[in-house]
C-alpha positions as CSV (number, residue, x, y, z in Angstrom):
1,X,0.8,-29.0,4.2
2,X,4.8,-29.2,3.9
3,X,6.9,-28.0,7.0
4,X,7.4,-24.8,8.0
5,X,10.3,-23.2,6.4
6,X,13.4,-22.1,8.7
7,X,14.1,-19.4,10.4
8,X,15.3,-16.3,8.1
9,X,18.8,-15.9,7.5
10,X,20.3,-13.4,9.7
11,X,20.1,-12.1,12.8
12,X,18.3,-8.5,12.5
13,X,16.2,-10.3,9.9
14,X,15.5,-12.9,13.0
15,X,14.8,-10.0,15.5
16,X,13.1,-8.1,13.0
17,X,10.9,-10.7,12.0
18,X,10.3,-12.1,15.8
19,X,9.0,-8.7,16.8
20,X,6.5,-8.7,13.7
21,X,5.2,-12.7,14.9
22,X,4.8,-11.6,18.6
23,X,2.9,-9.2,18.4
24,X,0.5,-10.6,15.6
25,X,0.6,-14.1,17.5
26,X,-0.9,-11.5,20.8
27,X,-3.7,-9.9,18.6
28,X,-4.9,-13.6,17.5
29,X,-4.8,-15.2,20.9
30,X,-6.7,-12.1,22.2
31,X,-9.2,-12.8,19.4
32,X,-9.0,-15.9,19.2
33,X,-8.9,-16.1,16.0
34,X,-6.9,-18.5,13.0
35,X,-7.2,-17.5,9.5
36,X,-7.2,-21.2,8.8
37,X,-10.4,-22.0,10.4
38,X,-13.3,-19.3,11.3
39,X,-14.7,-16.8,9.5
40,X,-14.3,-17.7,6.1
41,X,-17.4,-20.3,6.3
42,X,-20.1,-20.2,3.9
43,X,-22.2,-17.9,6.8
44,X,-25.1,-17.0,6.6
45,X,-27.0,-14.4,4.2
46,X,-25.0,-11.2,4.8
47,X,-25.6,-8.4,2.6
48,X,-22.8,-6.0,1.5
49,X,-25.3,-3.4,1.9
50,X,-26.6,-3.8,4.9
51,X,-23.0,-3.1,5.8
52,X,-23.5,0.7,5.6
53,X,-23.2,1.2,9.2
54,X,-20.7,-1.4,10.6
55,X,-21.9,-4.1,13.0
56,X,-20.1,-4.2,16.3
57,X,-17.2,-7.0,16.5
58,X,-15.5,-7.3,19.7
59,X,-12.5,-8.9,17.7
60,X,-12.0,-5.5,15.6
61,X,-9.1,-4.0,17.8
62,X,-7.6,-7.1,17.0
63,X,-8.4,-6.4,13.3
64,X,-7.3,-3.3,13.0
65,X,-3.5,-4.6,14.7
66,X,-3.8,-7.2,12.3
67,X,-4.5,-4.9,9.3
68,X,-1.6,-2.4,10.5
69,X,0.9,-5.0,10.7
70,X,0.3,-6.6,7.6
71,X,-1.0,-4.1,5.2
72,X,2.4,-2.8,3.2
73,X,0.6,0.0,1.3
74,X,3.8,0.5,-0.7
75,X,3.8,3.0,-3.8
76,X,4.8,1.0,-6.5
77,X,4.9,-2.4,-5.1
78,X,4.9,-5.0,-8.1
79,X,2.6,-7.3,-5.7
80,X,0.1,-5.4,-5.1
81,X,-2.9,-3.6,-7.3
82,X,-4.9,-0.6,-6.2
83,X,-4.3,2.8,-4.6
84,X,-1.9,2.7,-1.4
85,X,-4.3,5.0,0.3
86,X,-7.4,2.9,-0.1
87,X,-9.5,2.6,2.5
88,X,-9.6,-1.2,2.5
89,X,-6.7,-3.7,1.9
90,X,-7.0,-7.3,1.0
91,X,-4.3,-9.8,1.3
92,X,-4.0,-12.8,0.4
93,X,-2.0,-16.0,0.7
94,X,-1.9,-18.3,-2.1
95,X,0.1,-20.9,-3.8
96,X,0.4,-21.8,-7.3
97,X,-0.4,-25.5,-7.2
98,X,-3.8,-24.5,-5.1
99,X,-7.0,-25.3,-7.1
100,X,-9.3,-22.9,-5.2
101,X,-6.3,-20.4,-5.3
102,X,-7.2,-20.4,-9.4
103,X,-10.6,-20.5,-8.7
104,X,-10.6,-17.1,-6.8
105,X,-7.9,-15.6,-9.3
106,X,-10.4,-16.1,-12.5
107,X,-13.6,-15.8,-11.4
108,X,-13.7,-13.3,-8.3
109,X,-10.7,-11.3,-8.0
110,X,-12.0,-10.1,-11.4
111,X,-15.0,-8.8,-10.3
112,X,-13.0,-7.3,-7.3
113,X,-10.8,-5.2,-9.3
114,X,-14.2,-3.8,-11.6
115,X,-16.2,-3.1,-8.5
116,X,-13.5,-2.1,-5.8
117,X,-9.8,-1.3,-7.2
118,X,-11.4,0.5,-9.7
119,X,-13.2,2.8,-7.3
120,X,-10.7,3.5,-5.2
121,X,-12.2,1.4,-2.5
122,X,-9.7,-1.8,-2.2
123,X,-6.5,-2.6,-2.6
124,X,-5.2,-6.3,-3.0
125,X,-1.6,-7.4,-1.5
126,X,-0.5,-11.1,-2.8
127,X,1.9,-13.2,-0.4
128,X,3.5,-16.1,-1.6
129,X,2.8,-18.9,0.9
130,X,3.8,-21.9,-0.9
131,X,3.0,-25.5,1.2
132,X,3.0,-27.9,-1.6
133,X,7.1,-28.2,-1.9
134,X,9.5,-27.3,-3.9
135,X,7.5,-27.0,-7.4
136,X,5.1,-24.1,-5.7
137,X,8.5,-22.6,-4.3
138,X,9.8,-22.2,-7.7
139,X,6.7,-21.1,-8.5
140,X,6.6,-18.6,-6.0
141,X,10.3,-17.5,-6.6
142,X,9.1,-16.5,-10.3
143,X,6.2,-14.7,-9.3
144,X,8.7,-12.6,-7.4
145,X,10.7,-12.3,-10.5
146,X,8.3,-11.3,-13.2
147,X,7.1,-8.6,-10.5
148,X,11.1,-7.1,-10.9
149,X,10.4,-6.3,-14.4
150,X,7.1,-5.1,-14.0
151,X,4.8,-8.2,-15.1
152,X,4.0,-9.6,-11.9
153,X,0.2,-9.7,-12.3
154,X,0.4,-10.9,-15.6
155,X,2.7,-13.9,-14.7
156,X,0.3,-14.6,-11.8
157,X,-2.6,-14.8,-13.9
158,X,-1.0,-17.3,-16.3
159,X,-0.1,-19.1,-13.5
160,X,-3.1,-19.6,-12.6
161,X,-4.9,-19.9,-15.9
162,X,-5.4,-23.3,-15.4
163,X,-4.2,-25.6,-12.4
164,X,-0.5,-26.7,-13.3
165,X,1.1,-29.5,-11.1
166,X,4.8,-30.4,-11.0
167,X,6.8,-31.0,-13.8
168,X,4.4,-28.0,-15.3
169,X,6.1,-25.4,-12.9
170,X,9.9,-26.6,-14.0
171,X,12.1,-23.6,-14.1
172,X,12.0,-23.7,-18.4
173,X,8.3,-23.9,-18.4
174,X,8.1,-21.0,-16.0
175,X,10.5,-19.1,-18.3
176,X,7.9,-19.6,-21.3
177,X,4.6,-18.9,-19.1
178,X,7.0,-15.5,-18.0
179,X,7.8,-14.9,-21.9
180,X,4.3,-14.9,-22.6
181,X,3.1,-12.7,-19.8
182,X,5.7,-9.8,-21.3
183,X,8.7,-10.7,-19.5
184,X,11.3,-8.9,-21.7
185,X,14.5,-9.9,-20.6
186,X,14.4,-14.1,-19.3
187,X,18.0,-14.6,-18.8
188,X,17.1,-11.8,-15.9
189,X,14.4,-13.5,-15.4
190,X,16.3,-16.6,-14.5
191,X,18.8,-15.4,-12.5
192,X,16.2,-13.1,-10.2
193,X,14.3,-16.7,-10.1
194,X,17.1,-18.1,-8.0
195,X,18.6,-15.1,-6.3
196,X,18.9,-14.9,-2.6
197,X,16.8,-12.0,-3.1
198,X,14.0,-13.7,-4.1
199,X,14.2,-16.8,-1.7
200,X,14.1,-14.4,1.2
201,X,11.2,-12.6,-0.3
202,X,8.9,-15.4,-0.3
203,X,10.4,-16.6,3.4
204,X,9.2,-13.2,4.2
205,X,5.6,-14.2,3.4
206,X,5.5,-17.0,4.4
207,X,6.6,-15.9,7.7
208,X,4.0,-13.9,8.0
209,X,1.4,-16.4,7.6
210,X,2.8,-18.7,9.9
211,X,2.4,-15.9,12.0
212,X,-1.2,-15.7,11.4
213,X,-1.6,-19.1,11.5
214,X,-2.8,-19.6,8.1
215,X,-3.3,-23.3,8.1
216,X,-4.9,-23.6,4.5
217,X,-4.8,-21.5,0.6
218,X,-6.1,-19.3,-0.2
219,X,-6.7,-17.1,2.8
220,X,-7.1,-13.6,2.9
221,X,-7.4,-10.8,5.4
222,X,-9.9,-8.2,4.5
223,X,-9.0,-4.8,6.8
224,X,-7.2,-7.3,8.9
225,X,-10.1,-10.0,9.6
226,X,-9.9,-13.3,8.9
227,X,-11.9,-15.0,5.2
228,X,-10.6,-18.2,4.3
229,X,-11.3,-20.4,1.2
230,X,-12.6,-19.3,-1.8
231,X,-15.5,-17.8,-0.8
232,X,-18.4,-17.0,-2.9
233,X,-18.2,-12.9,-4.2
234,X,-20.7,-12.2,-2.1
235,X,-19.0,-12.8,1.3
236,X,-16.3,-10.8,0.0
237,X,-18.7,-7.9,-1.1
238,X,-19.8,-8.0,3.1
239,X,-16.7,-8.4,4.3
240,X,-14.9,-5.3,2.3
241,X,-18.9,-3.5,2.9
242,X,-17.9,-4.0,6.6
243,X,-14.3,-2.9,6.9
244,X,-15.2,0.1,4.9
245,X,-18.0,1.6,6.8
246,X,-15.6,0.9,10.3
247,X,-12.8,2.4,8.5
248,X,-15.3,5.7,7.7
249,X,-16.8,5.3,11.6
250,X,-13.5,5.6,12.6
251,X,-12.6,8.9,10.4
């Protein structure tokens, strides 16, 4: 994993963005909890259906601060597929040079979106949280750009089409992967690729990891508990099951 990146730039970003990692950094330690680490495992059997009316958890008033400070729910946010009002949001932190990141991308976050974005049920927020240097920066930067004109997803998913390394993610081939997921206007493109604007955007995410103490990609939050790795669709069919029916017990 590379170093953490610095602080953000100025200093009502800095207080902004201290408030947001204290309190996120006290709902872990009272839960005791690291995305990184725990309950991402392979587990045991669960059932998505068995689900139907939610387990206790003495962690989920952590989860639910969790799930409030990090689910953006924003109308129209490039990042981000699925109604703002769904019941359950998944995030996830990623970086393009990830293998498993790809792995989740084409063969479960598919079946995600049919099932549960679909329906109405989920909603899925992507942060950049680039740790393999400067190539998954760029990377990261262009994600942020393609999702200014709209294409977003469909740069992601080229991305992520097969695992690219290096010189594959050089700012000219990430202009031709962005030409070919329908980004109209590259010179755009380009500039939004370096901008302040978009460095800060990713920092943003990242920060918020950090925060969580993501120590590995891809993890994800699903209503604002812990899954890490790529886990097999059916721990993700459980844990959205879950977060669901304590969202409904909670209605």
């Amino acid at each position: 994993m590379s170093a953490r990146p610095s602080a953000l730039s100025t200093p009502g970003r800095r207080i902004a963005a201290a408030g947001a990692v204290l309190a996120l950094v006290v709902a872990l330690v009272a839960a005791g909890i690291a995305i990184g680490r725990g309950s991402g495992g392979s587990g045991g059997d669960r059932s998505a259906t068995a689900a139907d009316e939610p387990a206790f958890d003495p962690n989920q008033a952590a989860y639910d601060r969790i799930e409030k400070a990090t689910s953006r729910r924003k109308d129209g946010d490039p990042m981000a597929l699925g109604r703002a009002d769904a019941p359950v949001v998944l995030v996830e932190y990623a970086d393009y040079q990830c293998s498993f990141c790809g792995r989740f991308t084409r063969e479960t976050k598919p079946e995600l979106i049919k099932k549960y974005v679909d329906t109405g049920v989920l909603r899925i927020e992507f942060r950049n949280f680039p740790i393999f240097g400067k190539d998954s920066e760029r990377a990261a930067r262009a994600s942020w750009a393609a999702g200014r004109q709209g294409r977003f997803w469909p740069f992601h998913d080229e991305l992520f089409a097969k695992l690219r390394k290096g010189d594959a993610l050089a700012e000219d081939k990430l202009a031709d992967l962005a030409r070919t997921a329908g980004v109209t206007d590259l010179d755009r493109f380009r500039a939004d690729l370096n901008s302040t604007e978009a460095e800060e955007a990713v920092k943003k995410d990242q920060e918020e990891g950090y925060a969580l103490q993501v120590r590995s990609t891809p993890s994800f939050l699903v209503g604002g508990k812990p899954l890490a790795g790529a886990q097999p669709l059916k721990e993700f069919e459980a844990a959205i099951a879950q977060a669901k029916a304590v969202k409904a017990a909670g209605q």
